[in-house]
ChimeraX commands (.cxc) that place a marker at each C-alpha (Angstrom):
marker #1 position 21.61,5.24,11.02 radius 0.5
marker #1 position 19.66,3.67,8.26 radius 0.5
marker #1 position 18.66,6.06,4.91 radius 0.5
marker #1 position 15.72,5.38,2.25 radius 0.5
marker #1 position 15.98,6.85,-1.09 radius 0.5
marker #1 position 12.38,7.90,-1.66 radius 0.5
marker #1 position 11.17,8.07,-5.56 radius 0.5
marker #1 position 8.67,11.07,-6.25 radius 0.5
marker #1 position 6.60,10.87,-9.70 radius 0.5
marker #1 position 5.94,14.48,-9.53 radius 0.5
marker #1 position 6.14,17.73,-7.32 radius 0.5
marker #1 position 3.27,17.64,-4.83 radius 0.5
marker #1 position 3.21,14.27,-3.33 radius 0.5
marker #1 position 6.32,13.52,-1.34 radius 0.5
marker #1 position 6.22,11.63,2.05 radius 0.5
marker #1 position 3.53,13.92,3.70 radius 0.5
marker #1 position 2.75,13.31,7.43 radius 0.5
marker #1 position 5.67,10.79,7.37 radius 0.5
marker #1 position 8.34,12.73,7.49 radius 0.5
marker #1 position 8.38,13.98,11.06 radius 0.5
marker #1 position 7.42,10.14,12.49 radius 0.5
marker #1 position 11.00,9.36,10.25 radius 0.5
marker #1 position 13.09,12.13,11.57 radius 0.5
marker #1 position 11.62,11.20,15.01 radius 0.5
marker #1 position 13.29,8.03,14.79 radius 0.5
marker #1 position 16.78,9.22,13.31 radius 0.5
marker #1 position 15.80,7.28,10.06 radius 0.5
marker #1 position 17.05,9.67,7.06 radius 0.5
marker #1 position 15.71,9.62,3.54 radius 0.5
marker #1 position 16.85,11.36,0.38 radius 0.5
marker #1 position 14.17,12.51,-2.43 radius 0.5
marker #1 position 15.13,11.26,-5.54 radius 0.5
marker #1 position 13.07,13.18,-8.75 radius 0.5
marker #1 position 13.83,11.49,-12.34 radius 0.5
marker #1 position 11.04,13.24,-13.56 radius 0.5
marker #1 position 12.41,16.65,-13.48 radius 0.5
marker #1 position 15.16,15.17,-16.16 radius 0.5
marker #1 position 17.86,16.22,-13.99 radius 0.5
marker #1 position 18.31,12.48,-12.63 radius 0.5
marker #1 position 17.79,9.47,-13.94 radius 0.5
marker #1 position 16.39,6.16,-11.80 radius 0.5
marker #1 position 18.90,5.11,-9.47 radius 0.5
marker #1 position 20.77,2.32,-9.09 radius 0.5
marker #1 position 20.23,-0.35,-6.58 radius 0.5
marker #1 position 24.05,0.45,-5.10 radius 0.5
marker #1 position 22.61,3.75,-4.12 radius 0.5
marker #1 position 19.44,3.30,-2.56 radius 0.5
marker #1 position 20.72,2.28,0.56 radius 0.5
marker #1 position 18.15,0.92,3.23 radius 0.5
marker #1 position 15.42,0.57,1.52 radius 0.5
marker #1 position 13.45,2.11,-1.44 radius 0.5
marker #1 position 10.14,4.00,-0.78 radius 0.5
marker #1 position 8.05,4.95,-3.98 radius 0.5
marker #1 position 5.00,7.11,-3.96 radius 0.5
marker #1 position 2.38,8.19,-5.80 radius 0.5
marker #1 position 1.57,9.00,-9.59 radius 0.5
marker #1 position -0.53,11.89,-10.09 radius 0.5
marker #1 position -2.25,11.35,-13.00 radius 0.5
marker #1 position 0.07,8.53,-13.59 radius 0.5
marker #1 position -0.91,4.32,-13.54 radius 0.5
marker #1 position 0.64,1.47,-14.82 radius 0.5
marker #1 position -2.56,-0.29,-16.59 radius 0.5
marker #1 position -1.93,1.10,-19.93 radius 0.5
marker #1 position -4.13,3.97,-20.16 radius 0.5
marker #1 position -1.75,6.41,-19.04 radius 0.5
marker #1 position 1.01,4.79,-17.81 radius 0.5
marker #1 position 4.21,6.91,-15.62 radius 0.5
marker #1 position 7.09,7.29,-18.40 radius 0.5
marker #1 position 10.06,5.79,-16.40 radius 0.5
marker #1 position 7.79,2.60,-15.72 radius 0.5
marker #1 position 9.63,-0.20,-17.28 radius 0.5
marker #1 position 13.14,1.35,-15.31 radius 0.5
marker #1 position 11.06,1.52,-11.95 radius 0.5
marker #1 position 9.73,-1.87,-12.42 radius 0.5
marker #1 position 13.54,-3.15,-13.08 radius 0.5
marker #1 position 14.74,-1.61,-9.71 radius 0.5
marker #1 position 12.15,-2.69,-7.65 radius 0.5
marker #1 position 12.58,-5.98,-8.77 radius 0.5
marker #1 position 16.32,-5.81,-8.01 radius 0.5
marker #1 position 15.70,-4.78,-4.92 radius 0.5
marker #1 position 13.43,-7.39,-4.14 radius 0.5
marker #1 position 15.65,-10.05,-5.31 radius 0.5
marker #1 position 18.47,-8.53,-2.91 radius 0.5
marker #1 position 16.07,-8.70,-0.26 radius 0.5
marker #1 position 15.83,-5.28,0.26 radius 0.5
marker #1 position 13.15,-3.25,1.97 radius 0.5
marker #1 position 10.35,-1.94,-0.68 radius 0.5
marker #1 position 7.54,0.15,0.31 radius 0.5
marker #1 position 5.04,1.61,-2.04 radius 0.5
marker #1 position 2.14,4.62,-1.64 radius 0.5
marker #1 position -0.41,4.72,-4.21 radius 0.5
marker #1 position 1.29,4.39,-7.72 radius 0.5
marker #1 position 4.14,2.83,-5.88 radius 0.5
marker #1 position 2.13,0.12,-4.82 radius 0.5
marker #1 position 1.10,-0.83,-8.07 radius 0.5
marker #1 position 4.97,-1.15,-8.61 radius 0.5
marker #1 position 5.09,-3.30,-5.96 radius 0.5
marker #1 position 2.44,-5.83,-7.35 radius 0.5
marker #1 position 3.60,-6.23,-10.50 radius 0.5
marker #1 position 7.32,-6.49,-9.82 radius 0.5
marker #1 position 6.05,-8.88,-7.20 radius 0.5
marker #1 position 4.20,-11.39,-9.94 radius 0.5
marker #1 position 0.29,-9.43,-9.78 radius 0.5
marker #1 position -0.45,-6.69,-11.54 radius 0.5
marker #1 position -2.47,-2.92,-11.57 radius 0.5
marker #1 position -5.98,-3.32,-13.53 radius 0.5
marker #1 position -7.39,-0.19,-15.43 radius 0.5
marker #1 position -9.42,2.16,-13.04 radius 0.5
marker #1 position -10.35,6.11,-13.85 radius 0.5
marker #1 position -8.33,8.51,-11.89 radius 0.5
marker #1 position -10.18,9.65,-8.67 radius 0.5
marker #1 position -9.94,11.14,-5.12 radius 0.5
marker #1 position -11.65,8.88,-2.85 radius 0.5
marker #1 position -11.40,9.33,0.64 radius 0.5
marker #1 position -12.90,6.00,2.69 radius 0.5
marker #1 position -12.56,3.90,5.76 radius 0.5
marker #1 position -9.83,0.83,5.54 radius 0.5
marker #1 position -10.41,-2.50,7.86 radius 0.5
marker #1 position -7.81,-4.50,8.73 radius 0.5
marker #1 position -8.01,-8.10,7.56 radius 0.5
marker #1 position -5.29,-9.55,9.11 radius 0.5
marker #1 position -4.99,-9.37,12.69 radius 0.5
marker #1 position -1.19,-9.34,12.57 radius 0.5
marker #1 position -1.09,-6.72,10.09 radius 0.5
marker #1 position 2.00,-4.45,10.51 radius 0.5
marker #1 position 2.91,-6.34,13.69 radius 0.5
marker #1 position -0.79,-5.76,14.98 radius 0.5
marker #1 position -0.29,-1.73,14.88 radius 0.5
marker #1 position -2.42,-1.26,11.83 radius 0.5
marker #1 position -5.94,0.17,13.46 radius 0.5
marker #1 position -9.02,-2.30,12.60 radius 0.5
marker #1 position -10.21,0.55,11.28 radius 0.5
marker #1 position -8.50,3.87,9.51 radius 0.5
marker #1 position -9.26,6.36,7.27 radius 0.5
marker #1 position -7.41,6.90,4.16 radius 0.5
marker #1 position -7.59,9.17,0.94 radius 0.5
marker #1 position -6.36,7.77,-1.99 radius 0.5
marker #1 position -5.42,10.10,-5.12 radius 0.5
marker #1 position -4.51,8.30,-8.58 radius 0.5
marker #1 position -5.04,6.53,-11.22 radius 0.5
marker #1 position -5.69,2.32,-11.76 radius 0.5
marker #1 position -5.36,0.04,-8.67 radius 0.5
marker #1 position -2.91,-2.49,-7.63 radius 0.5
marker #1 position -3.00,-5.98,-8.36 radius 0.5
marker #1 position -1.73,-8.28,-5.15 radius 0.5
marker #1 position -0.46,-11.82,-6.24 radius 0.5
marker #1 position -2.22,-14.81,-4.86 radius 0.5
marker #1 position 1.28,-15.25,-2.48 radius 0.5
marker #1 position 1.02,-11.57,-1.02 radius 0.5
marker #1 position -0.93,-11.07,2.59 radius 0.5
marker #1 position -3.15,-8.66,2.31 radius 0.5
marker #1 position -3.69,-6.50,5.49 radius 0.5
marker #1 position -6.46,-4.44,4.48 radius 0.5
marker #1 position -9.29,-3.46,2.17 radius 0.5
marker #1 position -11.46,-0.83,1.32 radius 0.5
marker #1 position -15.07,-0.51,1.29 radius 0.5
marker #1 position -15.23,-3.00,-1.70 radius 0.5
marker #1 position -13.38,-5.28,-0.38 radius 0.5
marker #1 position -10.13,-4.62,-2.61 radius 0.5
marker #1 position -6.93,-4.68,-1.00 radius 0.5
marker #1 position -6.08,-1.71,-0.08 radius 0.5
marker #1 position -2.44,-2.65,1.65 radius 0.5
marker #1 position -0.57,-5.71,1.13 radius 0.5
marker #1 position 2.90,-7.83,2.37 radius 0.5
marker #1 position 5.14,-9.82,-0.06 radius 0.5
marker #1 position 7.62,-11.36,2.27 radius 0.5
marker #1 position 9.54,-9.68,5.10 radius 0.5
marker #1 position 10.37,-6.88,2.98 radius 0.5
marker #1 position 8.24,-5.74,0.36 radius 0.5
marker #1 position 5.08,-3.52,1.09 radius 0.5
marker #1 position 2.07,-1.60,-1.13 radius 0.5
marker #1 position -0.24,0.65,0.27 radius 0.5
marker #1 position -2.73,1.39,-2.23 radius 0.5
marker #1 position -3.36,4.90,-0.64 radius 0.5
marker #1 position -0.99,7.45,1.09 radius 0.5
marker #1 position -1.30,7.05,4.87 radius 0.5
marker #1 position 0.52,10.26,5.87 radius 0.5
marker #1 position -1.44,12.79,3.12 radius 0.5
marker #1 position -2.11,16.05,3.64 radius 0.5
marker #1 position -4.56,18.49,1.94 radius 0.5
marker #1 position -2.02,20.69,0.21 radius 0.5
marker #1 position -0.57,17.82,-1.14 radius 0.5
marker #1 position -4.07,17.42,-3.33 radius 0.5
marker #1 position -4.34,21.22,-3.87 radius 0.5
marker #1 position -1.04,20.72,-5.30 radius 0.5
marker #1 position -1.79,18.00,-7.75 radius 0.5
marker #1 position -4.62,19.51,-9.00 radius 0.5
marker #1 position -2.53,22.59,-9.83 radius 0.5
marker #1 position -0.01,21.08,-11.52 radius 0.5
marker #1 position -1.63,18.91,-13.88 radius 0.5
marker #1 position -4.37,19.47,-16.16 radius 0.5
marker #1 position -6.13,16.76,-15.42 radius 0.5
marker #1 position -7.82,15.92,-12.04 radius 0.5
marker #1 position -10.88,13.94,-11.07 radius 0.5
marker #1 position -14.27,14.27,-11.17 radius 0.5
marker #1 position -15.47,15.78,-7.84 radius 0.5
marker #1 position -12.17,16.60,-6.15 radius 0.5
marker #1 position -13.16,20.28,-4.63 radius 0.5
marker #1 position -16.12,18.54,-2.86 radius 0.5
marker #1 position -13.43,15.97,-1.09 radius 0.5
marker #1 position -11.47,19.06,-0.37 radius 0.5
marker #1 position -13.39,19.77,2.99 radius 0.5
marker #1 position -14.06,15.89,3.65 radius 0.5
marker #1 position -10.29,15.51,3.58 radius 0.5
marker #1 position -9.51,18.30,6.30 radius 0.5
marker #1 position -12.44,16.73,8.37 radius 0.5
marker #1 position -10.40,13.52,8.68 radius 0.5
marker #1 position -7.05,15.20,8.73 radius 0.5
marker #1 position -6.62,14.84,12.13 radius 0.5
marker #1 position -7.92,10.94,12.62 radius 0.5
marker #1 position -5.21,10.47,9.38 radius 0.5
marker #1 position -2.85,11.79,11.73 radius 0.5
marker #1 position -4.12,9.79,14.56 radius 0.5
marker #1 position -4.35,6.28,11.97 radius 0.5
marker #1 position -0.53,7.07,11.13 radius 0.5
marker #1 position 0.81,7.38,14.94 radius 0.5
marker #1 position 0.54,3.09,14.97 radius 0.5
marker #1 position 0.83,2.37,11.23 radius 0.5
marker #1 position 4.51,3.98,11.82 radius 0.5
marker #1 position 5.09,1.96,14.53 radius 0.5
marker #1 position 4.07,-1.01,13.09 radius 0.5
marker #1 position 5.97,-0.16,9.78 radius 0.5
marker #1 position 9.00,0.45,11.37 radius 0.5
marker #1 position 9.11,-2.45,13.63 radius 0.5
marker #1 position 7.82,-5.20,11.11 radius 0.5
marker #1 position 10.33,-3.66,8.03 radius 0.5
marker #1 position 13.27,-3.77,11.24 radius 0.5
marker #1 position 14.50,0.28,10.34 radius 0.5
marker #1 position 15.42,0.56,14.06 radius 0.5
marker #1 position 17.22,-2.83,14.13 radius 0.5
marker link #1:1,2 radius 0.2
marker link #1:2,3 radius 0.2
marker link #1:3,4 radius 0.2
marker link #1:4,5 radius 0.2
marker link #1:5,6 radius 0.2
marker link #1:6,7 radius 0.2
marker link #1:7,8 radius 0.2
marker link #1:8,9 radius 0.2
marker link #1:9,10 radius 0.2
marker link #1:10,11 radius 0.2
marker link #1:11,12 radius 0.2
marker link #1:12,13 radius 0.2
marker link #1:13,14 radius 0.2
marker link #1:14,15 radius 0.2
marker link #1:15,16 radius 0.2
marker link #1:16,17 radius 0.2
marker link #1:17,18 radius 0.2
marker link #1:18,19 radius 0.2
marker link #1:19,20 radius 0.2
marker link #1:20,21 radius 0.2
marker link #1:21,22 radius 0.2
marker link #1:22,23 radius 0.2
marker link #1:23,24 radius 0.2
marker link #1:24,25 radius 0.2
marker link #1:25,26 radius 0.2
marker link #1:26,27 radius 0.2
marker link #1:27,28 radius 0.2
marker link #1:28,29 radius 0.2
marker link #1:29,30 radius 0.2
marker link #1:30,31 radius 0.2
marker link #1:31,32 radius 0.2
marker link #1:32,33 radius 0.2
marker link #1:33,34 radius 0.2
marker link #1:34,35 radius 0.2
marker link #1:35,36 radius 0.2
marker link #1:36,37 radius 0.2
marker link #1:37,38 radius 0.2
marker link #1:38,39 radius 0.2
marker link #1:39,40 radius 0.2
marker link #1:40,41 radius 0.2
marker link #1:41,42 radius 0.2
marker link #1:42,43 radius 0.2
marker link #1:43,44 radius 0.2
marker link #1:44,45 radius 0.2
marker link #1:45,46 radius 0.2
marker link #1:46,47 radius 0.2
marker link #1:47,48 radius 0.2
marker link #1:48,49 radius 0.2
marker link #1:49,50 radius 0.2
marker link #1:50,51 radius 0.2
marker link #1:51,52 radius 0.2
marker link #1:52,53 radius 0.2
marker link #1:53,54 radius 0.2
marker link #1:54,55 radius 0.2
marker link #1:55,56 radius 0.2
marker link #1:56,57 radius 0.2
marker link #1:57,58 radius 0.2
marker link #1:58,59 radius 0.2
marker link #1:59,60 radius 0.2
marker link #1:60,61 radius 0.2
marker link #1:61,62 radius 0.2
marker link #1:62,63 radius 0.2
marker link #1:63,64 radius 0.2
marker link #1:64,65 radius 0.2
marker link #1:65,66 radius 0.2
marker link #1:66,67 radius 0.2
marker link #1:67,68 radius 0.2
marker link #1:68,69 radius 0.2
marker link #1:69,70 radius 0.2
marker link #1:70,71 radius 0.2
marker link #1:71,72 radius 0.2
marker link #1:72,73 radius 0.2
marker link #1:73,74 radius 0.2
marker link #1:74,75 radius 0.2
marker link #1:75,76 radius 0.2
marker link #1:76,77 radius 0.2
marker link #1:77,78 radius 0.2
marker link #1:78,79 radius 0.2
marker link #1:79,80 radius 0.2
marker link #1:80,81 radius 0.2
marker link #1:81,82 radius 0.2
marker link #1:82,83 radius 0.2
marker link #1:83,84 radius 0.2
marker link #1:84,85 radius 0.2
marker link #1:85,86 radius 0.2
marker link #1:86,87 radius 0.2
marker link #1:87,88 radius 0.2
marker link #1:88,89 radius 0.2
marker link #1:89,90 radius 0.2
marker link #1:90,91 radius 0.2
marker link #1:91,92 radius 0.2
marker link #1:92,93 radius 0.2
marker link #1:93,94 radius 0.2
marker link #1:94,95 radius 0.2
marker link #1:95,96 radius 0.2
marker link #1:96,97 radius 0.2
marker link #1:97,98 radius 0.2
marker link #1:98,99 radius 0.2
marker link #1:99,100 radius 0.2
marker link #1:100,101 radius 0.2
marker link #1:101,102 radius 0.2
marker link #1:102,103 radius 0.2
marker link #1:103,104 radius 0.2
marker link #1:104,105 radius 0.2
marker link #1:105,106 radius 0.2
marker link #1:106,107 radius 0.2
marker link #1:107,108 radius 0.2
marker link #1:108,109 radius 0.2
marker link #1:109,110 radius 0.2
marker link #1:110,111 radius 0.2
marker link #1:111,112 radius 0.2
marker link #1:112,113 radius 0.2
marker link #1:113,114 radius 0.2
marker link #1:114,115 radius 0.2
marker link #1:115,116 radius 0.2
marker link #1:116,117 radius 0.2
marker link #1:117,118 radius 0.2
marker link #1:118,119 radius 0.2
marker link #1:119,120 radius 0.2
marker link #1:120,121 radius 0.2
marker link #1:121,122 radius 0.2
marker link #1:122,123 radius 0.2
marker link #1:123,124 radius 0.2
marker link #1:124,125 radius 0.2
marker link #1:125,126 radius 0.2
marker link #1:126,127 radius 0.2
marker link #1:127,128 radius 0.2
marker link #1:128,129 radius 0.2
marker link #1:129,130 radius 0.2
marker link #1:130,131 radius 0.2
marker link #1:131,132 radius 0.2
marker link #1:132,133 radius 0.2
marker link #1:133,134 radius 0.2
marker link #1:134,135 radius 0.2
marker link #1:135,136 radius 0.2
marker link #1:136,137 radius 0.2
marker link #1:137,138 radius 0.2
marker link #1:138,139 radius 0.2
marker link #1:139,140 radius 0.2
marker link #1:140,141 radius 0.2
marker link #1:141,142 radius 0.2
marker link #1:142,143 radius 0.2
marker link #1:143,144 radius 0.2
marker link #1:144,145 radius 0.2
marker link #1:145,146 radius 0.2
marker link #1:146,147 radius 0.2
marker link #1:147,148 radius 0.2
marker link #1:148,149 radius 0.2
marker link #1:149,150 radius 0.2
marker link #1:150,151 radius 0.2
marker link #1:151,152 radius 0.2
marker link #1:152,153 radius 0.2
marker link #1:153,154 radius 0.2
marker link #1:154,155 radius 0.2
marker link #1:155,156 radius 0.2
marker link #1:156,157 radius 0.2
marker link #1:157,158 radius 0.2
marker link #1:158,159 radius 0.2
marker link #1:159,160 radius 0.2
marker link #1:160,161 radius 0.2
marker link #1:161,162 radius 0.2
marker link #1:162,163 radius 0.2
marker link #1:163,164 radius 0.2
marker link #1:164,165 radius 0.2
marker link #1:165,166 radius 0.2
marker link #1:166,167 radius 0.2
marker link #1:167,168 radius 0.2
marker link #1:168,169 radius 0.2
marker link #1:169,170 radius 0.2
marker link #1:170,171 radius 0.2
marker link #1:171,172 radius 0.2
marker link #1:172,173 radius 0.2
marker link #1:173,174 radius 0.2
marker link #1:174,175 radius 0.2
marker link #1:175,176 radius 0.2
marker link #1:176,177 radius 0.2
marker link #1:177,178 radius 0.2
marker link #1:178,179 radius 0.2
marker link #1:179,180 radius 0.2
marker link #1:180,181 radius 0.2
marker link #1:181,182 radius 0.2
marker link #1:182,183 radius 0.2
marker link #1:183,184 radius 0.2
marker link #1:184,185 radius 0.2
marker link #1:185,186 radius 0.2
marker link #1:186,187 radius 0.2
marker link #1:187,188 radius 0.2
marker link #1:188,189 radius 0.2
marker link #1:189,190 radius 0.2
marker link #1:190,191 radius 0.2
marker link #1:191,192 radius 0.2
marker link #1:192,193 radius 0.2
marker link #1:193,194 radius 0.2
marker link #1:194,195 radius 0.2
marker link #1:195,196 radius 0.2
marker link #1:196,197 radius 0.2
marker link #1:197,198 radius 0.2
marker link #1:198,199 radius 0.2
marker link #1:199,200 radius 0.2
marker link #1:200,201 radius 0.2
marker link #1:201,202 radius 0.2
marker link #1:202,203 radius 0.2
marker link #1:203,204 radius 0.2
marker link #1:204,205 radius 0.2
marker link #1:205,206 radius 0.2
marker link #1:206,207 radius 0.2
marker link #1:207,208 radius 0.2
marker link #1:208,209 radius 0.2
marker link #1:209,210 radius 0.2
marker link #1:210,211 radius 0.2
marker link #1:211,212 radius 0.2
marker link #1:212,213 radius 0.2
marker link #1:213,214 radius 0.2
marker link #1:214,215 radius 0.2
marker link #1:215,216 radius 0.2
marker link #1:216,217 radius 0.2
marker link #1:217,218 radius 0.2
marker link #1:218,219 radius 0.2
marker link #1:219,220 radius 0.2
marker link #1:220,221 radius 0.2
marker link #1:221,222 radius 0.2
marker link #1:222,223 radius 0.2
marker link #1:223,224 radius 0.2
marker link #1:224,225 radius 0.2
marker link #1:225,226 radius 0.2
marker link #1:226,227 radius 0.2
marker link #1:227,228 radius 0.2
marker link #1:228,229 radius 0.2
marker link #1:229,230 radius 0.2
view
């Protein structure tokens, strides 16, 4: 039975939607939370399967306000990339990704945007990824690809938006299995929050159920293309 140690960056975003598509497929994961100060950042002996990392909060990684365990995270995922081991990033995570990966996360405000992703690479995720798919992204600064990594998708401006380094390593610069309490949650716990999130608020739980819909082949695709059922 494979097991992925999952990194959280704070208390409301955890795997979301993802969690029962997971269980579903007798793939455990543990929650790992360094920045409670009860743990520190684990080591690559214990991640087992594969490391998932998700989003920030009010966290980024372009200098204006970066996440405090940065420069560890960065060291593990790069261990973990040089042992070949599965990598998968949400949001914040993905920015990880990039810049352990050779790119890096430029400077953006922190926002809520909720959009529609297009596939740009027909084999994207195996070909499971939709051609088209909603997604809500909640953070701060954006992910930097390197010119090696495929990118699979973009957003409406034409930035990548999910991206493939390898057979193993994966950003998603958005998290595809969200759910609205998730950003109620964020915006409760820190005192910062972007401009206009209560209108998205209602946008978000119109496309909660295509989300839910968009996620049914991304998780097939993910799973068969990162081999967690081989």
């Amino acid at each position: 039975m494979k097991r992925l140690t999952v990194l959280q960056h704070n208390s409301a975003e955890y795997l979301g939607l993802i969690e029962d598509h997971l269980e579903g497929r007798g793939i455990r994961f543990n929650y790992v939370r360094p920045f409670t100060g009860a743990v520190d950042i684990p080591g690559l002996d214990s991640i087992g399967d594969g490391l998932v990392l998700l989003g920030g909060g009010v966290w980024g990684s372009a200098g204006t306000r970066d996440l405090p365990s940065l420069a560890d995270e960065l060291a593990l995922v790069r261990a973990c990339m040089m042992a070949n081991k599965l990598v998968i990033g949400f949001g914040l995570g993905a920015q990880l990704v990039a810049r352990a990966g050779g790119g890096n996360a430029r400077s953006a405000a922190l926002e809520c945007r909720i959009g529609t992703g297009t596939r740009t690479d027909p084999e994207a995720l195996g070909g499971y990824m939709p051609q088209e798919f909603p997604y809500c992204r909640y953070g701060r600064d954006r992910a930097v690809p390197p010119a090696h990594a495929r990118i699979l998708a973009t957003d409406e401006d034409g930035e990548a938006l999910a991206f493939q380094m390898g057979e193993t390593a994966f950003g998603f610069d958005y998290h595809p299995g969200i759910k609205v309490a998730m950003i109620e949650d964020l915006v409760m716990e820190f005192e910062e929050s972007p401009t206009g999130v209560n209108e998205n608020f209602q946008r978000l739980r119109a496309k909660q159920r295509s989300i839910e819909d968009a996620l049914v082949s991304f998780m097939t695709g993910l799973v068969a293309v990162s081999r967690l059922m081989a």
